[in-house]
C-alpha positions as protocol buffer text, in pm:
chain_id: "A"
residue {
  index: 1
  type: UNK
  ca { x: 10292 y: 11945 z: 11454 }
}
residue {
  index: 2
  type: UNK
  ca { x: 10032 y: 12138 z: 11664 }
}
residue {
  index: 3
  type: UNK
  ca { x: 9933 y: 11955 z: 11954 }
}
residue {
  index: 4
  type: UNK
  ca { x: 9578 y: 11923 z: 11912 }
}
residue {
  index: 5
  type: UNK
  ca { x: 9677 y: 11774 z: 11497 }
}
residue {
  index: 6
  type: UNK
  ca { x: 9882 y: 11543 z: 11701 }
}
residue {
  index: 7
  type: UNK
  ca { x: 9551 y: 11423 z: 11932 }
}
residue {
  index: 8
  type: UNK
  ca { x: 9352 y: 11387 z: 11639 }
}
residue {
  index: 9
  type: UNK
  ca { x: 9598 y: 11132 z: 11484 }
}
residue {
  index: 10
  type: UNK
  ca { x: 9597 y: 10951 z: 11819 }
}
residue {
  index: 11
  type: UNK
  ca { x: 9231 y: 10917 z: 11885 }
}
residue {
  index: 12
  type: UNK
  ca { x: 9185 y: 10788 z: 11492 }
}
residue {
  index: 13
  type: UNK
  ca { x: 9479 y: 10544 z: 11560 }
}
residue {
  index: 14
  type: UNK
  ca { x: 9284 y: 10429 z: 11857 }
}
residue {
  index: 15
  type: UNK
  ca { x: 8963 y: 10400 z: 11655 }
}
residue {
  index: 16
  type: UNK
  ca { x: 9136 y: 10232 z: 11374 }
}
residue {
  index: 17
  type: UNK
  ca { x: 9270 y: 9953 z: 11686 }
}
residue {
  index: 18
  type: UNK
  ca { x: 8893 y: 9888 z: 11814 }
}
residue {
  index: 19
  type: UNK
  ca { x: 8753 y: 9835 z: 11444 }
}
residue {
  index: 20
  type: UNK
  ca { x: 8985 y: 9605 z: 11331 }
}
residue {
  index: 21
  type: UNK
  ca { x: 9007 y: 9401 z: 11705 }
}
residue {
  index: 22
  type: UNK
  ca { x: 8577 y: 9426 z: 11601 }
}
residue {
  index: 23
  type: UNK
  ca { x: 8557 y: 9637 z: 11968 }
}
residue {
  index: 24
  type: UNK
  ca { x: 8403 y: 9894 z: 11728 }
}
residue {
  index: 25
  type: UNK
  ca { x: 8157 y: 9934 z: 11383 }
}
residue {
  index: 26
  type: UNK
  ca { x: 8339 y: 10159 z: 11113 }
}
residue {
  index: 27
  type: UNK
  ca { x: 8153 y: 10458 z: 11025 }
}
residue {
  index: 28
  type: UNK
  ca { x: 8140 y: 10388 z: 10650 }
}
residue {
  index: 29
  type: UNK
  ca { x: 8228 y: 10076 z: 10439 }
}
residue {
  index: 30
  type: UNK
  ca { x: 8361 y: 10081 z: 10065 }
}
residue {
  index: 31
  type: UNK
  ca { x: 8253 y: 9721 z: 9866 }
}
residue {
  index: 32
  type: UNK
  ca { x: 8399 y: 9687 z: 9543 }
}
residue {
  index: 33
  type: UNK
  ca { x: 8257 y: 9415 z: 9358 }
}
residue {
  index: 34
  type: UNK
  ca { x: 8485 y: 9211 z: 9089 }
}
residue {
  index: 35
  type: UNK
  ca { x: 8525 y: 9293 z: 8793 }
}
residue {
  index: 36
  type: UNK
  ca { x: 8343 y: 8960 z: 8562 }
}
residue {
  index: 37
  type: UNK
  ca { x: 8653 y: 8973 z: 8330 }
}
residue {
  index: 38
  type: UNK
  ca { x: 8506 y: 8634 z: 8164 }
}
residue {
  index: 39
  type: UNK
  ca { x: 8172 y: 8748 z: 8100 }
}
residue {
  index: 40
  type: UNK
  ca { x: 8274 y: 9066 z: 7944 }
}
residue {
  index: 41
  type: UNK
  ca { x: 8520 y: 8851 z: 7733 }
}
residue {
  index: 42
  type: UNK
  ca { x: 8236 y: 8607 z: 7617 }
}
residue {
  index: 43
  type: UNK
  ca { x: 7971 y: 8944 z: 7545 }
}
residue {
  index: 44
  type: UNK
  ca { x: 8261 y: 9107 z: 7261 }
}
residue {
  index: 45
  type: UNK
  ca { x: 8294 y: 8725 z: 7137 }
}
residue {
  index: 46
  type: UNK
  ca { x: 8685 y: 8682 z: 7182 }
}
residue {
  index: 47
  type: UNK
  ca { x: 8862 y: 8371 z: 7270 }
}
residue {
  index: 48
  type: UNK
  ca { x: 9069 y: 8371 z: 7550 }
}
residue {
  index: 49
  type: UNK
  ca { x: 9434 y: 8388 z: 7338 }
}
residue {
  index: 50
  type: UNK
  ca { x: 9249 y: 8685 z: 7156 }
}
residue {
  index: 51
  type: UNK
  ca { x: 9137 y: 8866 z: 7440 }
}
residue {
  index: 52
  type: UNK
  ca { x: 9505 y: 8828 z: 7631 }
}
residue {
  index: 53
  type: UNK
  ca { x: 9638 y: 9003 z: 7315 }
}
residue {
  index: 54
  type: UNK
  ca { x: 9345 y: 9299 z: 7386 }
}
residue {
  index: 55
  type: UNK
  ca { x: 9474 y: 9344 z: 7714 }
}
residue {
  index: 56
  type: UNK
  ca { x: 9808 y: 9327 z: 7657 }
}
residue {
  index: 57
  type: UNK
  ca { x: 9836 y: 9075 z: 7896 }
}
residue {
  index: 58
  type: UNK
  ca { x: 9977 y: 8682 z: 7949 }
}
residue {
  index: 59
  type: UNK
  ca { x: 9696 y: 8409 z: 7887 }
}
residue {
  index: 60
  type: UNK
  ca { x: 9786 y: 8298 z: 8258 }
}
residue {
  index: 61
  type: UNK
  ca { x: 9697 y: 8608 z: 8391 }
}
residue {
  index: 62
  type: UNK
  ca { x: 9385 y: 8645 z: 8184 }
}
residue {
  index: 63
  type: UNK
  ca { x: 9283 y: 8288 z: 8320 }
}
residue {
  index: 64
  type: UNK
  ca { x: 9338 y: 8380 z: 8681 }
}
residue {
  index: 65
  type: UNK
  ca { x: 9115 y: 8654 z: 8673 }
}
residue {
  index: 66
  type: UNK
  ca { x: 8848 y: 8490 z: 8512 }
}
residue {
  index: 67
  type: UNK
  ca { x: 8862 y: 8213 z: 8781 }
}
residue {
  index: 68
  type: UNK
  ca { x: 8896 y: 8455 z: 9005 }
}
residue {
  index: 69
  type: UNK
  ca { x: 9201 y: 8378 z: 9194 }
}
residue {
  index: 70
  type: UNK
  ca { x: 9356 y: 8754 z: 9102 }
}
residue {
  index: 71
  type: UNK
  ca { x: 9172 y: 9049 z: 8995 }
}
residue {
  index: 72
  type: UNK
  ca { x: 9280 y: 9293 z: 8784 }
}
residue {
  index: 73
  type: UNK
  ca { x: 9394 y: 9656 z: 8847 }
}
residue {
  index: 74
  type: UNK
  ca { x: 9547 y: 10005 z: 8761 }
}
residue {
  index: 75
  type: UNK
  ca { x: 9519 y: 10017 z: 8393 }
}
residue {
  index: 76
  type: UNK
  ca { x: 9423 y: 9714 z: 8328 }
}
residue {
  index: 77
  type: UNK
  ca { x: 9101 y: 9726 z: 8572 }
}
residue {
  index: 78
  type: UNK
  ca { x: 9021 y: 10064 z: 8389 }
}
residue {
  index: 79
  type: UNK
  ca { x: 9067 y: 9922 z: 8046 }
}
residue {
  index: 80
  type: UNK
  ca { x: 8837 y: 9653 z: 8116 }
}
residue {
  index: 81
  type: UNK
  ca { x: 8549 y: 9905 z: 8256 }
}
residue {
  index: 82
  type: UNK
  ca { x: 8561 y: 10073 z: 7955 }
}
residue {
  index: 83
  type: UNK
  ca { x: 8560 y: 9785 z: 7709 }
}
residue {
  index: 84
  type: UNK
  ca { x: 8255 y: 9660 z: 7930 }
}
residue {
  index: 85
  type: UNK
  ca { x: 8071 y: 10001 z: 7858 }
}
residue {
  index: 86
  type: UNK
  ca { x: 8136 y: 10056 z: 7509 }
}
residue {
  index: 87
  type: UNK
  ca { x: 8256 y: 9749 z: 7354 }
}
residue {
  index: 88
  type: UNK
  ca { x: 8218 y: 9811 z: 6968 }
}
residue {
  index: 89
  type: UNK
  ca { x: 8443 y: 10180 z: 7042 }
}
residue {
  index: 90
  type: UNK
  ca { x: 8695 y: 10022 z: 7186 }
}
residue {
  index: 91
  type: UNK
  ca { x: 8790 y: 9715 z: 6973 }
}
residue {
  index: 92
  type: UNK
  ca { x: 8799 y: 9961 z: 6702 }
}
residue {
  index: 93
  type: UNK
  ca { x: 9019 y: 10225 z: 6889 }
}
residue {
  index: 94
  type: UNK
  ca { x: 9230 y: 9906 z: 7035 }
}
residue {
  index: 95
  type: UNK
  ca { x: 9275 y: 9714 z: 6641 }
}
residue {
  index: 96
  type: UNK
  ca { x: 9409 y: 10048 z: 6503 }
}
residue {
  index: 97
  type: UNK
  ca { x: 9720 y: 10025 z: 6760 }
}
């Protein structure tokens, strides 16, 4: 590794030590908001048992992220930004499976 690659890793390890000890403000800051699984459940008009089937997922887990004690991701997070967009497209696409 070339020496001055090798300084440039050390200085951002050092910055990375100061902004998490709160010695230092980060230079940017990503805030992702949650996803409102049960509010995009309630707007397409399926029970929860329905939905879970949608989603391909366990009512439990459904349940959790609507009280918000796990979010979803991966596919699941995408699936759900897409049913949230364009509902009516993709309970059709989603029945034909």
């Amino acid at each position: 590794m070339e020496n001055t690659l090798f300084e440039d890793l050390v200085q951002s390890l050092k910055e990375a030590k100061a902004i998490s000890k709160g010695k230092a403000k980060a230079s940017r800051q990503f805030i992702h908001a949650p996803t409102d699984v049960k509010a995009i459940r309630e707007h397409i008009g399926l029970s929860q048992s329905e939905f879970a089937k949608l989603m391909r997922v366990s009512i439990k887990t459904l349940q959790n992220w609507e009280q918000h004690r796990r979010n979803p991701t991966g596919p699941a997070a995408a699936l759900l930004k897409i049913v949230s967009a364009d509902p009516e497209v993709t309970l059709r696409l989603l029945h034909a499976c």
